[in-house]
N, C-alpha and C positions, 0 to 999 in steps of 0.2 A: 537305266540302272537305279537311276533315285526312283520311280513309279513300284521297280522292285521289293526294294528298303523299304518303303511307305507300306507296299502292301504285307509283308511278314511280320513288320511290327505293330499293324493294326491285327492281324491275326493273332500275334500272341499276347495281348493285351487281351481277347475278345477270351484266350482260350484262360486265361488268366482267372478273369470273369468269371468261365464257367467251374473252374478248380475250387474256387473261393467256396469254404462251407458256409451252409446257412447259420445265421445267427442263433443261438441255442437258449433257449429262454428256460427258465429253472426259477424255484420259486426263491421269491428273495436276492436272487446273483443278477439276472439279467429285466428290472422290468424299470429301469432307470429311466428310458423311453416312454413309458406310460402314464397315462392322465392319474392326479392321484386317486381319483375316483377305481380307476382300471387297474390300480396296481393295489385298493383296497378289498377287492372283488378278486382278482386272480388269486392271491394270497388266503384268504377266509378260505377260499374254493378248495385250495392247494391242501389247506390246515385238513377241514372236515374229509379231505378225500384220503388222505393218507392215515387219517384215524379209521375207517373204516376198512381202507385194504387193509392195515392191521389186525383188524377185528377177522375178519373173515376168511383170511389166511389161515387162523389158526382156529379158522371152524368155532369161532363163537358167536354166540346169540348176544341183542342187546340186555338180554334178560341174567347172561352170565358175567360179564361185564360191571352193570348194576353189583350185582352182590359181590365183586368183586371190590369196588372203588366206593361204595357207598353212592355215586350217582344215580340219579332219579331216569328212568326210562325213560320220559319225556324230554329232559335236559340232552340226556346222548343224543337222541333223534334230531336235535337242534343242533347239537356241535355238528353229526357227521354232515347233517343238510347245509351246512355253514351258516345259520341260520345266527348262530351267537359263536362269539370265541371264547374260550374255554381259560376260566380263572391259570396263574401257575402251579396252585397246587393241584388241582384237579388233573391238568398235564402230567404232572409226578406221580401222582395217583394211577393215572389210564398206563405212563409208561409202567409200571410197577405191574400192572395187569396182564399188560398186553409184553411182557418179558422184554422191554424197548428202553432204550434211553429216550428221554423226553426232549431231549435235543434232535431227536427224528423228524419228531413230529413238526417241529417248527422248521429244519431244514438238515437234511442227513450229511451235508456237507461233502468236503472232498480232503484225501490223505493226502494233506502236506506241511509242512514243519510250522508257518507263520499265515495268519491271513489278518487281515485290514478291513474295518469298516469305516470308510468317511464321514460325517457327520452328517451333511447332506444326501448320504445313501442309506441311511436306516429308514426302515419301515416300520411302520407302529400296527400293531394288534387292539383290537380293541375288546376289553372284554364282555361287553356285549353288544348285541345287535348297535349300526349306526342311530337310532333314534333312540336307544335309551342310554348311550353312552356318556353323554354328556351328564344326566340325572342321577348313574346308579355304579360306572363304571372306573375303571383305569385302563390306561396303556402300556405295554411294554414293549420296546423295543429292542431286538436281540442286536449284542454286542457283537455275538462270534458267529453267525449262522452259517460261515463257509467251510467251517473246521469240523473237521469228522472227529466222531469218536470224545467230544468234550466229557472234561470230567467235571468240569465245573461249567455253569450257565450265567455268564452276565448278561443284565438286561438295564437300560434305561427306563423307569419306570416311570410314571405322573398320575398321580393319586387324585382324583377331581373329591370336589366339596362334596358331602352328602351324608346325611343321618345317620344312614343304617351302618351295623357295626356284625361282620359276620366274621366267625373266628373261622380258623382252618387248621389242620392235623395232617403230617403227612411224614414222608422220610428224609433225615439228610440232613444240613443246617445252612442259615443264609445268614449274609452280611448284608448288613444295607447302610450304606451313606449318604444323608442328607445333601441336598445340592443346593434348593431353593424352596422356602416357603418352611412352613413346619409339620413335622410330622409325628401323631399318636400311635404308639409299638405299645402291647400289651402281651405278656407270654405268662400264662397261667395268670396267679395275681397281681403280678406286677407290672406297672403302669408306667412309662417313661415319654414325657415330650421331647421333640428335639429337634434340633434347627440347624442351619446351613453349617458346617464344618464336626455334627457330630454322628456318630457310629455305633450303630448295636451287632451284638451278635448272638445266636439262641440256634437251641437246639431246634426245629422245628417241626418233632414229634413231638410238641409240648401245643397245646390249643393256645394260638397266637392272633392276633389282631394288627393288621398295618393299615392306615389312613390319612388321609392328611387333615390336618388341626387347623386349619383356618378357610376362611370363605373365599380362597382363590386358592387352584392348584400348588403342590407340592411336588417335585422331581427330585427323583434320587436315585441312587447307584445301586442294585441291587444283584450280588452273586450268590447262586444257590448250587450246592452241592446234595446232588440227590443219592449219592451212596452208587455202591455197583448195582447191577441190574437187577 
């Protein structure tokens, strides 16, 4: 009787086993598991692949795209090949072309009322390529990327030191709050420095300027509202 017992409950343990669905891996929810190296390569991959099935869906050329978003046909070919990630305004931009929330593009999420990012599970974006990151780039990483349908995009930002000063134009408006380090905000003429506990906020169809103002990283809180589709 007990050899009995033994053997069904090993059977349904086994059968257990096989019921159990595979693990589901999605960009950004499931790659907790992976080397950061692997989880910075899956994600770039995931980015330029879903700008591309965008594009193509709706039957467009790199060439129509271009005149849509003011991006350079060499720069798109480097997004879609994941070759670089793609500034956030540029994202608002492609979403605005391609009739998308720009929260797609980073992760389409899932319909449900509340989601959670841990601190140690955000993933940072890098805005370009990993070897000129450091020289010429930022990171942002998404606050909400489980949530469908966002109307607003916050993102943890970190502004690295560097020279160049490129303005950007596009739809919607953004908040940003200082966290650590200082940061240069420029919207049209006017020029504001700002440090740990302060806050701007601007139209950002207006040519604006964000960077950080000292020779060691700046992080900040940054929520962008890019208007309806």
């Amino acid at each position: 009787m007990k050899k009995e017992e033994k053997r069904i409950k090993t059977a349904g343990k086994a059968s257990s086993a096989r019921r159990k669905p595979a693990r589901h891996e999605d960009f950004l929810t499931d790659s907790s598991r992976l080397a950061p190296a692997e989880v910075a390569k899956k994600e770039r991959g995931a980015l330029g692949e879903r700008i591309r099935t965008a594009r193509e869906t709706r039957g467009l050329t790199l060439e129509d795209i271009s005149s849509r978003t003011g991006i350079d046909v060499p720069t798109l070919r480097h997004l879609e090949s994941s070759e670089m990630a793609p500034p956030l305004g540029q994202l608002i931009r492609l979403g605005k072309a391609l009739d998308m929330k720009m929260g797609y593009f980073i992760s389409p999420g899932l319909d449900k009322p509340m989601t959670v990012v841990h601190k140690d599970k955000r993933r940072a974006v890098a805005r370009y390529g990993q070897k000129k990151q450091e020289q010429y780039g930022y990171f942002y990483e998404s606050l909400a990327p489980e949530k469908a349908n966002r109307m607003m995009e916050p993102f943890i930002v970190t502004l690295l030191p560097t020279a160049a000063e490129e303005f950007s134009a596009h739809d919607g408006q953004e908040f940003l709050f200082v966290l650590e380090g200082e940061m240069k905000v420029q919207v049209g003429d006017q020029v504001e420095f700002l440090r740990p506990g302060d806050a701007v906020y601007y139209d950002s169809n207006q040519p604006h300027l964000v960077k950080s103002a000292t020779r060691t990283k700046t992080t900040i809180l940054a929520v962008l509202y890019t208007g309806s589709k």
